[in-house]
N, C-alpha and C positions, 0 to 999 in steps of 0.2 A: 402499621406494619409496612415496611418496605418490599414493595415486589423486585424480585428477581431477575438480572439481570438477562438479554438478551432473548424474550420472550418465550422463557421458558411456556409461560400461560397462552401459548398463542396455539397450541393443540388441543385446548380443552373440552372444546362443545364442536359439534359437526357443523361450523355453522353456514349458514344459504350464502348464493352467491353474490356476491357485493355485499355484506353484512359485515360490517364490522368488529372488531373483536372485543367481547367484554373487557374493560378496567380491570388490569390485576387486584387492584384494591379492591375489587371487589370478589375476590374468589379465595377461598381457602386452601390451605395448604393441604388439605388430601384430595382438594380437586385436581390439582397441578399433575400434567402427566410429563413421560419424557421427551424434552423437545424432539419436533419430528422438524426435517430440513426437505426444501426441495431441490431437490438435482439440476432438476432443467434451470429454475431458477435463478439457482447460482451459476451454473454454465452461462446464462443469458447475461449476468452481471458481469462476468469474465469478459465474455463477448466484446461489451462496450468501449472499455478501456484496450483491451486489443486493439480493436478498429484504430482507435486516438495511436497507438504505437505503429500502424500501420502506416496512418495519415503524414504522423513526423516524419516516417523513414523519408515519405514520398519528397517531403516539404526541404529534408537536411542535405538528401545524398544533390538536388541541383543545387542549394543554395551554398553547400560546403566550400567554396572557392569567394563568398563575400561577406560570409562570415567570420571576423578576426575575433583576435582572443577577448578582446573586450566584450563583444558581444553576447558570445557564449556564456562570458562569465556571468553577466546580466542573467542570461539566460539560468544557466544553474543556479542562479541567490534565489530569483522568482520559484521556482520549484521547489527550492528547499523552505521556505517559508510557507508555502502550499504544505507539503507537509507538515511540519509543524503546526500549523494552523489545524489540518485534519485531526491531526492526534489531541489537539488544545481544545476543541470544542466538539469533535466526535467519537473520536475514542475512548478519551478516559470515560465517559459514561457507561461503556461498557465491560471494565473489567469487573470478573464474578470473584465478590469479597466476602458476599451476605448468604447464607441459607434461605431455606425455604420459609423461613418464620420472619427473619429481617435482620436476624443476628451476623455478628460478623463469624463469619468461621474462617479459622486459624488454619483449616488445613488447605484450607480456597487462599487464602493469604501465602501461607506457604509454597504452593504449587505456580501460583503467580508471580512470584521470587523466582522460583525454578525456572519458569518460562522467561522470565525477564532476562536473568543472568548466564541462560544459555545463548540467547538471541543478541545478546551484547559480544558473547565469545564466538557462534557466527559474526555476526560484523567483522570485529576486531580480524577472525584470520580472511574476508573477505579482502577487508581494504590491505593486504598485505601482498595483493594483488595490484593496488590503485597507481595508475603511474607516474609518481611522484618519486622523485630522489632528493633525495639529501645532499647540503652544501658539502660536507666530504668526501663524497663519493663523485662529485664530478672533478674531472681530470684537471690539475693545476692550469696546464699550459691552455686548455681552451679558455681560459677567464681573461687571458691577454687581449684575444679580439672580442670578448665579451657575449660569444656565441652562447655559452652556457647559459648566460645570466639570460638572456632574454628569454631562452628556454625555459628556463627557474622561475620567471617573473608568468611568462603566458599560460604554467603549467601543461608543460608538453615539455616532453622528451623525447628522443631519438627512438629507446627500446622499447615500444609500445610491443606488447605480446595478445596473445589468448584469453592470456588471464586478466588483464587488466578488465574485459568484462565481465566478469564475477560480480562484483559489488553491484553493477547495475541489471544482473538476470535476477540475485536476492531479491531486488528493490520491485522487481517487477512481481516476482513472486511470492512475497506476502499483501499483493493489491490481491492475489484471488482468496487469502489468507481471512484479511477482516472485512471481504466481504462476503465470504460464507457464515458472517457472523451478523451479519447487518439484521434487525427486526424486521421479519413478515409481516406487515400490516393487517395482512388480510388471509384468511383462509378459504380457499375455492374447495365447492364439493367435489366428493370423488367422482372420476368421469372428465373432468375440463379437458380442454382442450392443451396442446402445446402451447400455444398462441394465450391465450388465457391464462398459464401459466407461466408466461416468459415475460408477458407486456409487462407487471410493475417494476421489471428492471430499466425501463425506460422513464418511471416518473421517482426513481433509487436520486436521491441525491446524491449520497454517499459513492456510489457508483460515478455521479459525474464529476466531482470532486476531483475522484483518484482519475479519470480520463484525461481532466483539464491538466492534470501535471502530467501524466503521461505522455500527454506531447508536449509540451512543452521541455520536458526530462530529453524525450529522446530527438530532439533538437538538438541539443546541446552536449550529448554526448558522441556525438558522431565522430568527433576529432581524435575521441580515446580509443577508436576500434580498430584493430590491427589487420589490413586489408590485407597483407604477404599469406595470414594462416586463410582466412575464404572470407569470400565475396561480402560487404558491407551488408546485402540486402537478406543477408544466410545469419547474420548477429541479429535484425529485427523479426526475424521470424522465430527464431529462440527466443529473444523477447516475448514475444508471444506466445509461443507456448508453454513456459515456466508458470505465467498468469495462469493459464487453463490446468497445469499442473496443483499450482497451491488451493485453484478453487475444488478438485478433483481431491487432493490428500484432507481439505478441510471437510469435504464430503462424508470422508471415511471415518473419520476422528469423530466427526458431530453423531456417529453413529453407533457409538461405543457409550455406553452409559455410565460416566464416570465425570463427575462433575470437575475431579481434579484434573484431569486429564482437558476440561474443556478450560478452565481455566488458565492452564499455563501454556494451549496451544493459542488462545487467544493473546494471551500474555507475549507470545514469542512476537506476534504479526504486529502489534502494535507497538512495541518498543523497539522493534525493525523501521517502522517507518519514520520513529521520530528520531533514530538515528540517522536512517537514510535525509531525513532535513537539517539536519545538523550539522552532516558532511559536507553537505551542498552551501550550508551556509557559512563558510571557512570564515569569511570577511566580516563576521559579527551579524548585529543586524543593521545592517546599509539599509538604504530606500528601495531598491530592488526585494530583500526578503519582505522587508513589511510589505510593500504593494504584492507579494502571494500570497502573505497573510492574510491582506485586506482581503483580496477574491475570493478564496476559500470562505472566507467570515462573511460575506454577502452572497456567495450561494448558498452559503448552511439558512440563511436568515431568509432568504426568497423560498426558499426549499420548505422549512419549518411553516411561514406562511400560508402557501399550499394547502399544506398538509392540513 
């Protein structure tokens, strides 16, 4: 029998503190109740990778002046293969396909359709936002001193707006997404403390995972933020709160008992971030995305270790 994805069994027994949780495989399908989530928890998990967004602004807004396009761009391949990597060896484990017996159910299949191919149609009108132009729409006569082109080539333009940050507050925003989804190892008795209940987001791989790209990401997007609309350090704090937002709306959702429903908002958070690595990986996969690859793939593997 296949157990269920996303620990649905990790609310079954009351159990002591620092105990472990029974094997799914060992518990039957009328023992299974309805996942319960902890708030603080996930707040705490948000928490981390915030920080990591915090750290980059600190690290981008002085280094912005010896940073050229190349480097950046380095910078974006790295991230985007981090993702990728995430979604390659963390996430797909957890999309819900199987019932409570182990069968597949078709309407869990269905609803993770749903969530897929709405979070692609987010994307899609996100990066329609992204600022990038098209070789027609730049002006003949500036291709004469080749101003354009070098524009075209470093991916920068002149009309950077508002909106060009959209694709990157999404991308922040489904990190609090599928980590309101991450498995609870452990269930603490009622009573614990905050503290007590916030520390496992500190030993969360998944958690440091999404943090290590999160600075790294917001390195590298600095050159895309439009300083005329407000202050650089006013987009990384939207950054940050968009996180606390998706772990806050996953909150709610996890709360609603409707297995379809969890489904396809998992479904959404996860095909968001492998999008969001796909974008960032424009250049194929160069040396730069593999080596984000690699590091996601040797934190999962130190991480699982541990564990």
């Amino acid at each position: 029998m296949r157990p269920p994805p996303h620990g649905d069994t990790e609310d079954i027994l009351a159990a002591q503190e620092g105990e472990s949780l029974p094997s799914p495989k060992n518990l039957l399908p009328r023992q299974r109740l309805p996942p319960r989530i902890d708030a603080i928890l996930v707040m705490a998990k948000c928490l981390v990778p915030a920080m990591f967004v915090v750290i980059s602004a600190v690290v981008a807004i002085p280094l912005n002046s010896f940073l050229g396009p190349q480097s950046r761009s380095c910078l974006e391949q790295i991230a985007g293969g981090a993702l990728i990597g995430t979604f390659a060896f963390e996430l797909t484990k957890g999309y819900m396909l199987h019932d409570h017996n182990g069968a597949v159910d078709y309407k869990l299949v269905a609803c993770t359709l749903v969530g897929t191919v709405f979070s692609g149609q987010i994307q899609t009108a996100a990066q329609g936002f992204w600022p990038y132009v098209a070789v027609e729409d730049l002006d003949e006569p500036a291709f004469e001193d080749g101003k354009d082109e070098d524009e075209l080539d470093s991916g920068q333009v002149d009309s950077i707006t508002f909106g060009d940050s959209v694709p990157f507050a999404l991308a922040f925003f489904v990190d609090g997404v599928v980590l309101g989804y991450e498995t609870q190892r452990r269930i603490l008795p009622i009573g614990s403390s905050v503290w007590e209940r916030a520390r496992p987001a500190l030993t969360s791989t998944l958690t440091y995972v999404v943090s290590i790209d999160n600075a790294i990401e917001g390195i590298g997007l600095y050159q895309k933020l439009d300083e005329d609309t407000m202050p650089t350090w006013v987009y990384y704090m939207l950054f940050v709160s968009v996180i606390f937002l998706g772990g806050l709306l996953t909150i709610a959702v996890r709360l609603i008992a409707s297995d379809g429903l969890q489904a396809a908002w998992f479904a959404f958070g996860a095909f968001s971030i492998l999008d969001g690595g796909l974008e960032l990986s424009r250049e194929g996969m160069t040396t730069w995305v593999l080596l984000g690859f690699l590091i996601v793939w040797a934190i999962l593997l130190l991480g699982a270790n541990q564990e």
